[in-house]
N, C-alpha and C positions, 0 to 999 in steps of 0.2 A: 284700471280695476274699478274708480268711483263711478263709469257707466255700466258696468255689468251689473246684473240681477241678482238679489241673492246674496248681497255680499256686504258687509260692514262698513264699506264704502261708497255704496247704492248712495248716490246722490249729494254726496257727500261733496265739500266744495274744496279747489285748491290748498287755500289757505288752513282748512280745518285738519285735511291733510298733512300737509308742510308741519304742523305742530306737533307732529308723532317725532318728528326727525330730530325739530328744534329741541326739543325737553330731551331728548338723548343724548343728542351732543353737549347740551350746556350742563346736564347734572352729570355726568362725566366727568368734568374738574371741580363745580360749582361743590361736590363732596370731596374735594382735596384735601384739607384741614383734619378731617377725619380720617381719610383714608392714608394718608402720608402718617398720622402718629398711632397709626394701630400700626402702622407696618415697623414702626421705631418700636413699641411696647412689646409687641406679640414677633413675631417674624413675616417677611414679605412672603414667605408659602405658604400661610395660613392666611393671611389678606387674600390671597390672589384663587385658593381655593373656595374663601366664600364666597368670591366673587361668580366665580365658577357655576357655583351652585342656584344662585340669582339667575345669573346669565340664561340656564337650561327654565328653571320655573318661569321665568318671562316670557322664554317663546312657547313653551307648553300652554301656559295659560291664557298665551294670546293666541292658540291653534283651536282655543274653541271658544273664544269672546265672539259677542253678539254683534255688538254695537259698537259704534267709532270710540266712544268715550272709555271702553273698557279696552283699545289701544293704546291709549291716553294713557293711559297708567302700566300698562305691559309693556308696552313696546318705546314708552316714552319714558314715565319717571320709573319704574323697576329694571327695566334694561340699561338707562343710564349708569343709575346706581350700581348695575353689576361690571359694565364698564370702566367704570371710577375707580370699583377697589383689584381691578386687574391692571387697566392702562396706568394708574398714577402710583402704585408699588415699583414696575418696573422703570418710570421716569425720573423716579427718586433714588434707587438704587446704582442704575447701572450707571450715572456719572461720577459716582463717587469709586469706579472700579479703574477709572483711567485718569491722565495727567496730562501728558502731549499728545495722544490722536484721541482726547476726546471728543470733538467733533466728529471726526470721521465716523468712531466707533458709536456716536448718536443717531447720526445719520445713517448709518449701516441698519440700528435695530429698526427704528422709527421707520425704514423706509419699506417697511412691513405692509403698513397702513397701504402704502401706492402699490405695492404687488396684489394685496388683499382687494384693495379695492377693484380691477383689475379684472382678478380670477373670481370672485366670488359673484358678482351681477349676472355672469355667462352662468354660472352652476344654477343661480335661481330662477332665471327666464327658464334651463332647460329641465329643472325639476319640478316648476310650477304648470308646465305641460304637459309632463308625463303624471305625476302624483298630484298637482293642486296644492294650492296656496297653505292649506292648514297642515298638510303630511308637511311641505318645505320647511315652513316654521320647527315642525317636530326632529324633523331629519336634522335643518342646521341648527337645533338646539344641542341635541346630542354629539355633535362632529364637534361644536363651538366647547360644550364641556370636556370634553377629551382633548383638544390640542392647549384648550388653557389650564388644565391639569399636567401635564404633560411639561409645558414652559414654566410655570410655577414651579415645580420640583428644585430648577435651575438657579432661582433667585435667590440671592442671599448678597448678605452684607458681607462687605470686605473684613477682615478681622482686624483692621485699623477702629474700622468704624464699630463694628461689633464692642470693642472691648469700652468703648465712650458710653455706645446706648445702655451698655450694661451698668454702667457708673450711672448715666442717669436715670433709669429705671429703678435702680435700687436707693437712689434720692428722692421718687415719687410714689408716693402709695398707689398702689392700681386698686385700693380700695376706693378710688375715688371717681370712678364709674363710667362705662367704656364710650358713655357721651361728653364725659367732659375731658375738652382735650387741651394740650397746654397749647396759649399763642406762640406768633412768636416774639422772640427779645426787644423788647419794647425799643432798646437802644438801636438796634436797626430796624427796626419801623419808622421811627421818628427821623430817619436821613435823607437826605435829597434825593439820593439815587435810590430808594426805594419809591420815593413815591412818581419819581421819573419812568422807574422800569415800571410802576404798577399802572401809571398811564397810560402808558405806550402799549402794557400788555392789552390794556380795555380795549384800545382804540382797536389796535389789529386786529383782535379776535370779532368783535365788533364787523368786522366789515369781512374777514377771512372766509366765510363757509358762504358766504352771500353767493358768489358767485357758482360753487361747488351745489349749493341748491337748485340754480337755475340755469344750470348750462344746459340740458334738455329742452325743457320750456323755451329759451332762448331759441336755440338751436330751431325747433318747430318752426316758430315765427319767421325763422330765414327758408322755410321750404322744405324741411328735412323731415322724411317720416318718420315714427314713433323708436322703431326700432332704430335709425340712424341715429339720430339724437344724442339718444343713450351713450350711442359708441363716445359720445363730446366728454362724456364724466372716464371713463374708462382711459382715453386719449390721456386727461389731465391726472388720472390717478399713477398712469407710468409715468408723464413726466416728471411728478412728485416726487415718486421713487426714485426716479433717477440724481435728481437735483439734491435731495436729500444727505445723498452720497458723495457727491462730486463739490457740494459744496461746504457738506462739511468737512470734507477735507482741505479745502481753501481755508476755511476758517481757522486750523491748527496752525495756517502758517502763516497766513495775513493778520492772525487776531478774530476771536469770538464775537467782541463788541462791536468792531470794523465790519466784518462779513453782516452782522444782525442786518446793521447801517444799511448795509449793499443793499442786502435782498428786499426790506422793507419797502427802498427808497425805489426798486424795480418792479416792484408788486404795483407800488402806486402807478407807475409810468406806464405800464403793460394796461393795464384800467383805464386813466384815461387820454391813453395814446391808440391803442387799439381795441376795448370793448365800446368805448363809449363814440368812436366812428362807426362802428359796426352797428349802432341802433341809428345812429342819424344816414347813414347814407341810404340811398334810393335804391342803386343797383342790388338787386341779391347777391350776386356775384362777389363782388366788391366787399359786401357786408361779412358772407361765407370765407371771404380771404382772410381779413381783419379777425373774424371770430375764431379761425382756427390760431394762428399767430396766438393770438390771447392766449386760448384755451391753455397750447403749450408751454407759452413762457408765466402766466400765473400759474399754471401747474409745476414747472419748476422756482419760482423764488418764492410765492408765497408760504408755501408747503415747507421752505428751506428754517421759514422761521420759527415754526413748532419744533424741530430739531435741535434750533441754535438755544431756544430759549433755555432750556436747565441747564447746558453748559455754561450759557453767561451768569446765570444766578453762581455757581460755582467760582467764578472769576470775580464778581461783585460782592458775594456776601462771605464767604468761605466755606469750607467742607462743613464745617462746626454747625453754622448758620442755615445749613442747603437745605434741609428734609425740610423745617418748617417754617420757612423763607415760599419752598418750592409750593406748599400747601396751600399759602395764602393767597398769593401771586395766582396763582391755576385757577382758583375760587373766582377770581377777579376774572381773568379770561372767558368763564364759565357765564357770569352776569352779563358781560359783552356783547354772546354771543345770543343768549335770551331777549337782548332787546334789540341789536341791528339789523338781525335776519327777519323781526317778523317788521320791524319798521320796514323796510325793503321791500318785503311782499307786501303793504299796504300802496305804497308808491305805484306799485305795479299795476296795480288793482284797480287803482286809481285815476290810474292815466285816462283820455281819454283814445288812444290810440286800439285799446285792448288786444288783438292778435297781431298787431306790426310791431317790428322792434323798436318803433319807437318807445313802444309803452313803459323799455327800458333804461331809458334816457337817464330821469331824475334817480332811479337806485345806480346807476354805473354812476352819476354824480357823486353821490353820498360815500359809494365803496371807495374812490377816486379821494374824495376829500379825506375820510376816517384814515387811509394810509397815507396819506402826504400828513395830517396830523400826528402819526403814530413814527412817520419819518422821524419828524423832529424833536418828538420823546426821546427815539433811541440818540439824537444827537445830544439833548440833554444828557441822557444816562450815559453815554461816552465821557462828559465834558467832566460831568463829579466823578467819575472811576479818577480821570486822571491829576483831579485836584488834590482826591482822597490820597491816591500815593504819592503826590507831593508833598502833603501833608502830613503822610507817614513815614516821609525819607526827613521830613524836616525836622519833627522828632525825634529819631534816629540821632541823629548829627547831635543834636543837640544832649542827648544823653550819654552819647562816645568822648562831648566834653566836659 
């Protein structure tokens, strides 16, 4: 669309591009904080329907913006933000509704996103051909308001948890104004294993959408036309889906923190065992072998760990602890992904290679590095979970004498 005439993308470069995507995805969680203690304060159906509300004004608004920059803000910071208070109501809620298949039943909802992503690219290549870019916008503003009103209605707090927030709501004055929101408990902030999980969340996030940006573009560079390409993100959005499922239910039986380990440590290896040959080899062939391989096995483990992630907060911090544990932590993920995806496309850009894969070399480096780092986060955050319940069994003992 940035060569076509006529259009708010006329000329418009890669990179300036790519930052409509980036600001959606990162202000998505990067508004956790907020969006997790209004859905404590008020209820997650009323989060979820302003959300709603956002969602539809963003693509309205952006069905008759002029200019990239008024993107930038529709499509990038206001669509985020409707994002935020829909996707992180339901990531906060629905772990606290289960106990032994809450992985599964994570990955069950979560794995939405890989079906979505999937179905929805095909609806708008073939709506954008018949009605044009600015009707699509309109059309899937209105479908997006209606099915996420629709799922909202369904949300709600378990009445465990219900009967708590209500104890602590009626301990805070909401006269104290619906920007200030409470942190969380200092005593678990200041613990090992938070600030283990909170690095490990950076890093992953950090390096996770990297690849899910540029499987197309990639994809190009090995021979594949525009339309093919495409199919590379779709390929990776089912395996998502599927992974999501299958491995969260590993996780109920192997362990949450264990499975995290798994997938993490398979993300990194899938990078640079087969993306980062597929930019150095010579054969297209050879390259196209390796990149599909990738596509599918990063499309299932990495995808596994946006799934695992609020269940282990659950496991680490406690039900008590989760809404604004899960707040901050997401915030952190949010920042992540703000600065490894555009660093990435600079790399890229960069290169002197520019339409060969190698020009991908140095970002499958960086993705390749940031998970083998975020690896051994989560093996940190393994090592104090089990110190903590040592430490809480040792207590124990000692108060039974």
């Amino acid at each position: 669309m940035a060569k076509e005439a006529d259009t708010p993308f006329t000329g418009a470069t890669p990179a300036q591009i790519d930052l409509i995507g980036t600001l959606a995805i990162a202000l998505m969680t990067m508004g956790a904080p907020f969006s997790t203690a209004w859905t404590k304060r008020y209820s997650p159906r009323t989060v979820i329907w302003a959300g709603a509300l956002v969602f539809v004004v963003s693509h309205c608004l952006a069905s008759v913006s002029q200019a990239l920059w008024q993107f930038n803000l529709t499509q990038g910071l206001l669509l985020g933000f409707g994002t935020c208070l829909t996707y992180m109501p339901s990531v906060t809620v629905a772990p606290t509704w289960f106990s032994h298949h809450r992985g599964l039943a994570m990955g069950i909802i979560l794995a939405g996103t890989g079906f979505g992503g999937v179905a929805w690219p095909l609806a708008f290549r073939s709506l954008i051909v018949r009605v044009g870019f600015r009707n699509t916008l309109r059309i899937t503003g209105v479908i997006s308001l209606t099915l996420i009103a629709i799922s909202g209605f369904f949300v709600k707090w378990p009445a465990s948890q219900l009967t708590r927030l209500q104890a602590e709501n009626a301990a805070s004055s909401r006269s104290s104004g619906i920007l200030r929101i409470p942190l969380a408990d200092w005593r678990v902030v200041r613990t090992r294993k938070f600030a283990a999980h909170a690095l490990g969340a950076a890093l992953q996030s950090a390096a996770y959408y990297t690849p899910v940006f540029f499987f197309a573009s990639f994809a190009r560079t090995l021979g594949y036309s525009s339309a093919t390409s495409a199919n590379f993100i779709a390929i990776s959005n089912a395996a998502n889906a599927l992974g999501k499922i299958v491995i969260g239910h590993a996780a109920d039986r192997m362990g949450r923190l264990n499975t995290l380990f798994l997938t993490t440590l398979f993300s990194a290896v899938s990078v640079l065992a087969l993306w980062l040959p597929a930019a150095l080899v010579t054969s297209h062939s050879s390259g196209s072998a390796l990149f599909i391989a990738f596509t599918i096995l990063y499309g299932v483990f990495a995808s596994a760990y946006v799934s695992l992630f609020p269940t282990s907060l659950v496991e680490l911090f406690g039900v008590q602890n989760f809404a604004s544990v899960n707040g901050v932590l997401y915030m952190v993920r949010g920042m992540g992904t703000l600065i490894g995806t555009p660093v990435a496309g600079v790399l890229i850009r960069s290169s002197q290679h520019k339409t060969d894969p190698r020009s991908y070399e140095n970002t499958s480096i960086l993705v390749g590095v940031l998970l083998v780092a975020a690896t051994l986060a989560t093996v940190w955050v393994r090592i104090e979970a089990s110190l903590s319940l040592e430490g809480g069994q040792v207590r124990q003992r000692k108060w039974l004498m």
